[in-house]
Structures are given as C-alpha cells and as structure tokens.
C-alpha positions in Angstrom: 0.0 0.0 0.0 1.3 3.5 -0.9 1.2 6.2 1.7 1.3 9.7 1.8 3.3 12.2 3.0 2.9 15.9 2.8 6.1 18.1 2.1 6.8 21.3 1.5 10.0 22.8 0.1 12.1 24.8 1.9 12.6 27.0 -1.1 10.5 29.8 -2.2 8.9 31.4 -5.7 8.1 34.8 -4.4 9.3 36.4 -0.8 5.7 36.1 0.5 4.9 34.5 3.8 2.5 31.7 2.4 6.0 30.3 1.4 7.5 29.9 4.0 8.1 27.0 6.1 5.5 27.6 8.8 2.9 28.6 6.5 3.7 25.2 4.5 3.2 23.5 7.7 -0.4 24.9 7.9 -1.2 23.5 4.7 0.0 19.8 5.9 -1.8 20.2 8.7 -4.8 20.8 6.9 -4.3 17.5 4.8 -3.9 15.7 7.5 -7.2 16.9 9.2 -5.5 17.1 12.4 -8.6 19.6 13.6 -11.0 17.2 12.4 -9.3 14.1 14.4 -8.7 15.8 17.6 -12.1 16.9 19.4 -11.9 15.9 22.9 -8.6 14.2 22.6 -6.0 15.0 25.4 -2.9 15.3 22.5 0.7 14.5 23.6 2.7 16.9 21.3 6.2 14.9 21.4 8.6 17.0 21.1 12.7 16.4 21.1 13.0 20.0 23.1 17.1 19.5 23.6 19.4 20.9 26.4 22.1 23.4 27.7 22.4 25.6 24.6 20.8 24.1 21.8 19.1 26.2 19.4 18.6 24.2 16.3 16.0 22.4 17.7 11.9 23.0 16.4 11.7 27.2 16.3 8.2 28.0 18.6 6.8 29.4 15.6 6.2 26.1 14.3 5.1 24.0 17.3 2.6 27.1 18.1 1.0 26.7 15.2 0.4 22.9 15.6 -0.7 23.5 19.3 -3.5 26.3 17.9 -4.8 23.7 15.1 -5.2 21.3 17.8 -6.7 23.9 19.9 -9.0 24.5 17.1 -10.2 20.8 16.5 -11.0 21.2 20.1 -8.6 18.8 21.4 -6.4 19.6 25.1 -2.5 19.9 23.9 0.1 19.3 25.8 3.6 19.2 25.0 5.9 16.5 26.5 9.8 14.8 26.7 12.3 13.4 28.9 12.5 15.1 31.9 15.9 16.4 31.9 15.1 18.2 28.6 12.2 19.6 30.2 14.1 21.3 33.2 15.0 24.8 32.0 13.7 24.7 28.5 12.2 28.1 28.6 15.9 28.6 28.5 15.6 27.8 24.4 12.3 29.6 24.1 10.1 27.0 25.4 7.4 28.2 27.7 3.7 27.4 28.3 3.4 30.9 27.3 5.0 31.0 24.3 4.4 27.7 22.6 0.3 27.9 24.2 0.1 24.4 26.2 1.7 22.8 29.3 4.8 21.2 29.4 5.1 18.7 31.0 8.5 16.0 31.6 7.1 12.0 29.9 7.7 10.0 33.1 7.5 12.9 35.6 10.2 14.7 37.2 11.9 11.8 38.9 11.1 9.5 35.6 9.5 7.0 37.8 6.1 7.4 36.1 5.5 4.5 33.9 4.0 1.7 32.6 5.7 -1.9 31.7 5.1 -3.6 28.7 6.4 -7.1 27.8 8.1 -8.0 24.9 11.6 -10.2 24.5 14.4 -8.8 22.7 18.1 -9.5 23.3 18.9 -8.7 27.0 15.5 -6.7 27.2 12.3 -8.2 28.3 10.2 -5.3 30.1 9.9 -1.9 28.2 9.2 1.0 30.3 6.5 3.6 28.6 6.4 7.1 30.2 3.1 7.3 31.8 2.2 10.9 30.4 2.2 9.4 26.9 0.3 6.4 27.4 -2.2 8.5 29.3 -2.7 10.6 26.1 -5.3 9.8 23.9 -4.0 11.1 20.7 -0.3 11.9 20.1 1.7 14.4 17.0 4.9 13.6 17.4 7.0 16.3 15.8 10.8 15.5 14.9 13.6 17.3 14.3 16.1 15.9 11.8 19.5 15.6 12.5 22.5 13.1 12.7 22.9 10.4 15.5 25.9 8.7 16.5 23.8 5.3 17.1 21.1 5.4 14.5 22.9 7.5 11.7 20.2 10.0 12.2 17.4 11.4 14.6 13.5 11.3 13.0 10.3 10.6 13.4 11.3 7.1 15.1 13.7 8.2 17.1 11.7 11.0 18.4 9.1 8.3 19.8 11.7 5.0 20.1 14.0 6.9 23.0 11.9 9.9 23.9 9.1 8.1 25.5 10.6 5.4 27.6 12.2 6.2 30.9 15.7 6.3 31.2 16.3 2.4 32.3 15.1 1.2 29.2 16.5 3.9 26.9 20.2 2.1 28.7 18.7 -1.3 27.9 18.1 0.0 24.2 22.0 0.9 23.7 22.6 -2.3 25.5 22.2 -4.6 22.9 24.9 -3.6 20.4 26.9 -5.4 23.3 24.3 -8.4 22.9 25.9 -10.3 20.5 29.4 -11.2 21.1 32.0 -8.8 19.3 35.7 -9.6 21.4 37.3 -12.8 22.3 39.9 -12.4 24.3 41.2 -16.2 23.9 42.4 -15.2 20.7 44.7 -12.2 21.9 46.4 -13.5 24.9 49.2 -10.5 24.1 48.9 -7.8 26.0 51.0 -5.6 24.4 48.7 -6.4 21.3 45.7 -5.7 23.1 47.0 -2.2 23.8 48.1 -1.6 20.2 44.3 -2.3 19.4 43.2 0.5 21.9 45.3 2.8 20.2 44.6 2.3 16.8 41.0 3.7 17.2 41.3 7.6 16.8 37.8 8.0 18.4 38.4 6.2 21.3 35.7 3.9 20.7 37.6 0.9 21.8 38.4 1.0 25.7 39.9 -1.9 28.4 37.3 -3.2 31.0 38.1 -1.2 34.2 38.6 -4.6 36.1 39.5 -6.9 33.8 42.6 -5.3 31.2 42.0 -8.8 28.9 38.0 -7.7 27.9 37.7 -4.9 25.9 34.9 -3.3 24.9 33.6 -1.1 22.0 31.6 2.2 22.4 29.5 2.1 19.5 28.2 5.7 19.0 32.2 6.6 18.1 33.1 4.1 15.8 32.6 5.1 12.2 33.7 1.4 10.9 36.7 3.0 9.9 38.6 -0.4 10.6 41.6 0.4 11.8 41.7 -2.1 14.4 41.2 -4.6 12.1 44.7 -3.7 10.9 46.3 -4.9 14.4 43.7 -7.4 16.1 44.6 -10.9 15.3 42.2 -12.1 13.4 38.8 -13.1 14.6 39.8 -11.5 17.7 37.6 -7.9 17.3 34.4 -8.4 15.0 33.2 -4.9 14.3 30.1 -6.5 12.4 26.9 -5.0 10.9 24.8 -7.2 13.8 25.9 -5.0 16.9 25.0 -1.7 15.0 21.4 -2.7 13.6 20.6 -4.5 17.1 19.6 -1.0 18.3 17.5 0.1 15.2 16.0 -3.1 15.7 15.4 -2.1 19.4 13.9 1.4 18.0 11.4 0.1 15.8 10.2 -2.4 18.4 10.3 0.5 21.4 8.0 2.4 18.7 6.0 0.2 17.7 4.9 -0.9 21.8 4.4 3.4 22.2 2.0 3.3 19.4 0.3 0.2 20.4 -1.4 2.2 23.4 -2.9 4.5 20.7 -5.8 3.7 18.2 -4.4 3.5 15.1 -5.6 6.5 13.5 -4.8 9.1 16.4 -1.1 9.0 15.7 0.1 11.4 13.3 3.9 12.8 12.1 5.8 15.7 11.4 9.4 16.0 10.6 11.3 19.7 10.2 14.6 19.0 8.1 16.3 22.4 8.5 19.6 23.0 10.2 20.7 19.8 10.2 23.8 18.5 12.5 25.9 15.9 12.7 24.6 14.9 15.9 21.4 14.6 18.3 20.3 17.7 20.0 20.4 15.9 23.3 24.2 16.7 23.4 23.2 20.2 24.5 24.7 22.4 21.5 24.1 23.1 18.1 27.0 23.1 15.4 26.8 24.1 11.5 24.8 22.7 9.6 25.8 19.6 7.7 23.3 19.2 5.1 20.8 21.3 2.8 17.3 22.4 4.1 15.0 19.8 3.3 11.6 21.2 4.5 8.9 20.3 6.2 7.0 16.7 6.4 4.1 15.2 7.5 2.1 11.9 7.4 0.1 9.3 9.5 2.6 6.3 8.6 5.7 6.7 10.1 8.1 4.3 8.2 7.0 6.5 5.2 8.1 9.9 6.8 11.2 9.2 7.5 11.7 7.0 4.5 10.6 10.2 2.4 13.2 12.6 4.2 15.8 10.1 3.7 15.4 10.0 0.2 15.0 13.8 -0.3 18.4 14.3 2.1 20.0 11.4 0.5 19.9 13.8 -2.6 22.3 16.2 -1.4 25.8 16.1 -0.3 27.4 16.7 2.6 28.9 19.8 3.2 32.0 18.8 4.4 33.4 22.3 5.2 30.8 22.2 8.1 31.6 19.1 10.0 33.6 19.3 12.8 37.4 18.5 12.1 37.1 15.7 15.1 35.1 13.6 12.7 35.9 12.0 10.2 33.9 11.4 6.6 33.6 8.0 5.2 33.7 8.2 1.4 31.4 5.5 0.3 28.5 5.5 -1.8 26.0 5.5 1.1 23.3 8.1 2.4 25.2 11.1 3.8 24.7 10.5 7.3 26.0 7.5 6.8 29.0 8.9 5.5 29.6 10.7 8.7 28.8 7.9 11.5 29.9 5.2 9.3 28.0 2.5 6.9 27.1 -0.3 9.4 25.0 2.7 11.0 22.5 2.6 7.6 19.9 5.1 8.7 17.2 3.4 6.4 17.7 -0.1 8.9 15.0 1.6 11.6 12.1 2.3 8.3 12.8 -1.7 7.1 12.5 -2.7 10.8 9.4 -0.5 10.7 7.8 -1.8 8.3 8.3 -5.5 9.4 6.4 -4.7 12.1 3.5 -3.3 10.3 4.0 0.0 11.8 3.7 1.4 8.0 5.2 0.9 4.4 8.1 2.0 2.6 6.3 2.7 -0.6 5.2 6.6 -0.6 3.9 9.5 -2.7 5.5 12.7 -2.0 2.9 15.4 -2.3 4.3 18.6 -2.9 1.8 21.2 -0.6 3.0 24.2 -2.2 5.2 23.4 -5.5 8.1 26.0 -6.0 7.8 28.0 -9.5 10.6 28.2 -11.8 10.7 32.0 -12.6 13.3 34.3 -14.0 14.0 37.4 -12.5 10.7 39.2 -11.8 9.5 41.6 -8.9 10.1 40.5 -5.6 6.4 40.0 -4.9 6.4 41.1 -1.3 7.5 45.1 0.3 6.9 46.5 2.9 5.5 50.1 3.3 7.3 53.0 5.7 4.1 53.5 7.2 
C-alpha cells in the first residue's frame, strides 16, 4: 500500500509569507485533518525540546501553530519529553506561554512514572513507557532531523523509540549492540597487542574493562567502521560487524512500535522539520553548522513512510564537508550522507525496514508537494513592505 506524505520545500517562488516554512506546515496540517481528528482528545505533542544551549532544535513558531490547530479541533494539547530536557527549557524559548500548552517532563520529574510492557528482545524483556504518553489519547509527534551517532540520524522514530521510555530502558536499548558477542579475548592473549588495538581507534571507541585489562569493549556511538583495528587485532579477535550496529534500530522500531500500540491506530500522526541539520542529536546540548541542505517540512500518519521520504529527499544532497567538525571524520562511500559521517554499518534506512516488518507502516510513498516551488526568472520580488 502507498502512503502519503505531505512536504513542502524549503525554497521559495516569491518572498511572501505563504511560502514559507510555517505557513507550508499549515497547509500539511490541513491534509492531515489534524482539527477534524482531535475533538476531545488530550494530545501529547512529542517533542525532542534539547538541552544546555541548543538552538537548532523545532523554532516555537512552528510548534505554536500545531498546538492552535489542535486547539482549534477542540482537542487539550500538551507538549511533552524526557525530563531532563524539560528542566530549564524556557531557556531555548520553550514556555507554556510561548508555545500555548503545558509542558510537561514524559515520566515525571523523577522519571519514575510509567507503565511496563512485555516483549523479548536480546537482553530486554520489560519496556518502560512514560506514563504521560500512554495517558494521552492522541499523540503528533513532531521531529527534528538531525545526525545520530547510534542510528545514523534522529526522525520521526527516534523522536518516539528513546523519547518516550524512561531512562532504564532507553540504557537497555544501547545495550544490545553489546548483545551479541564482538571480542574474544582467547584469541589475543598479548597484552602488548591488546594495547596496540586500543590505540589504533582515533575516536576512542575501543576501551579496556576497568577490572579486567583482557575484555575490551567497544563504544558504539564513536566508531565510524573505519577499521583500523582490524589492521592490528589478530584475526577473529575484534568483530566490528553490521549485527551490533542494527541490534539498536531493531530495538527502535520495536520501542516504537509498543508506544503506538497504546494509541488507536488512527490518532497517531507525524511531522518532521529538516532544516539546520547537525551531525549529531540535539540531546548533546549544542548546536553546530549545519551539515546538510534544508530539506523542509514533512508530514504523514505512517511513520516508516516519513522518515523514508526525508531520507530520500536528504539522500539527494551532499554533505557539506566544510561544516563538519574536524574531530570527525567522513567515510567516502557511496552511502546516504549520514552515513558517510557515523559510518556504513550505522545505515539510517535499517530503523524504516524494521518498521515496516512490524506493520508500523510501508516504505512505498507518494510525495505530495503542498505548495510546488515555481521556476521564474527574474521578476518583482512580490512582497515590500510600506514605511508607514
């Protein structure tokens, strides 16, 4: 089954406000009927709202305008995230004020508010959902895109997969990359060799065990696969394989897909704002240049399509290398530009395929173009505004 999702370019014909961004997002909220679906919903506006001194992260233009649509349907928004992202976010903008609805942290203040939810993967068996969300009756949830050091970028499934479980299980989630056995030690009884391993990684990805100098162990979010190790391991000793990295976009798509389970499926819709994209997740509490193109504004009720659709419109352009940070390091292979930065094995369409195994949605989309972009030659500028 094809699915839809609503775009709209970040470019412009004329310098008129009903081309811009925001007013594009008006017009995809408008196909998705958001007023229509939400009377007497209580609406969980998830949000990624970021930390310290972030300021890439959604502008509150944007999410103001989704919070009076909802408003307008005569649904009861609220906005929500983890709670350490919560604390002091009126220190990026976001107020109650300002962006029209509470705010309130997913699992409460101490993250202890929660509900389990069974299902067996790797070294996880019970997956805690923030009790806020599952007490919502309707939920938007509204990414930002960006890189991701785990998941080669941040969407629409990351926004729900690690944003609306508590803490303990988001640390169960990176947990299985180390599932699936990637050292053995038996095969690298020099120690000297074990050290020359260690410091053949220039990202400090590989480490010793703090209590146990034969185990090592491999931070995944730092390794770009750039192999290097694999020069000086003996072999078979060090298996930097494709398993350890997908195991957590496995674990994304299935965290996702128990989050949406506690909705009907038609009160779950998606939006995705590609502009200032960095290399990494706003979590880290900063914002850096950005490393791609603006790619606009998306939206659409499946959400392997969405963030298939802004992978393929992203994919299109290159990275511009001048931006990324000289610490990291780009990986010229033929792969999607994220991909290029936090290495192949971390193949940001894994988490759509895992997606759409589950039935969450499909990977066949139409891109509808809300406001098409008009090919014009020089011309008057369409917009001016008077002295008076």
């Amino acid at each position: 089954m094809t699915s839809k999702v609503y775009w709209g370019s970040p470019r412009q014909t004329f310098l008129q406000p009903n081309e811009t961004l925001p007013a594009k997002l008006d017009l995809i909220l408008d196909a998705l009927n958001l007023r229509d679906r939400v009377k007497g919903e209580m609406v969980c506006l998830k949000l990624h709202l970021g930390n310290n001194i972030s300021y890439s992260v959604i502008h509150p233009v944007f999410i103001r305008k989704v919070v009076q649509a909802i408003k307008d349907g005569g649904g009861k928004p609220f906005i929500s995230d983890v709670s350490w992202d919560v604390h002091a976010c009126e220190e990026r903008g976001y107020t109650a004020e300002v962006l029209g609805c509470p705010i309130y942290p997913a699992a409460g203040p101490g993250d202890h508010y929660a509900y389990p939810h069974e299902w067996e993967y790797k070294n996880l068996k019970t997956w805690m959902v923030a009790g806020m969300i599952e007490d919502a009756t309707f939920m938007v949830d509204f990414a930002h895109i960006k890189g991701h050091p785990a998941t080669g970028f941040g969407g629409c499934f990351k926004n729900i997969a690690l944003g609306c479980m508590t803490g303990k299980t988001r640390g169960q989630m990176h947990d299985v990359q180390h599932y699936d056995r990637y050292w053995f030690k038996e095969l690298c009884a020099d120690e000297e060799v074990r050290q020359q391993i260690v410091d053949s990684c220039p990202t400090g990805a590989l480490v010793f065990d703090k209590n146990d100098r034969s185990e090592l162990h491999l931070h995944f979010d730092p390794c770009n696969m750039c192999m290097r190790c694999q020069q000086v391991a003996p072999q078979g000793a060090l298996k930097i394989d494709p398993v350890n990295f997908a195991a957590f976009q496995e674990a994304c798509a299935i965290s996702t897909a128990i989050t949406m389970d506690t909705f009907a499926k038609e009160k779950v819709t998606h939006l995705a704002l590609a502009t200032h994209m960095t290399p990494v997740c706003d979590c880290f509490g900063f914002t850096s240049m950005p490393i791609l193109a603006d790619a606009g504004i998306f939206g659409s009720d499946d959400i392997v399509a969405i963030d298939k659709a802004v992978l393929d419109v992203t994919g299109r352009s290159a990275l511009i290398k001048e931006n990324v940070p000289t610490c990291m390091e780009v990986i010229s292979k033929p792969v999607h530009p994220f991909a290029q930065l936090h290495g192949e094995y971390k193949d940001p369409y894994q988490v759509v395929r895992y997606g759409e195994q589950l039935g969450l949605g499909s990977l066949d989309y139409e891109l509808v173009d809300v406001f098409p972009v008009q090919e014009k030659g020089p011309q008057p500028m369409g917009y001016y505004i008077s002295a008076e």
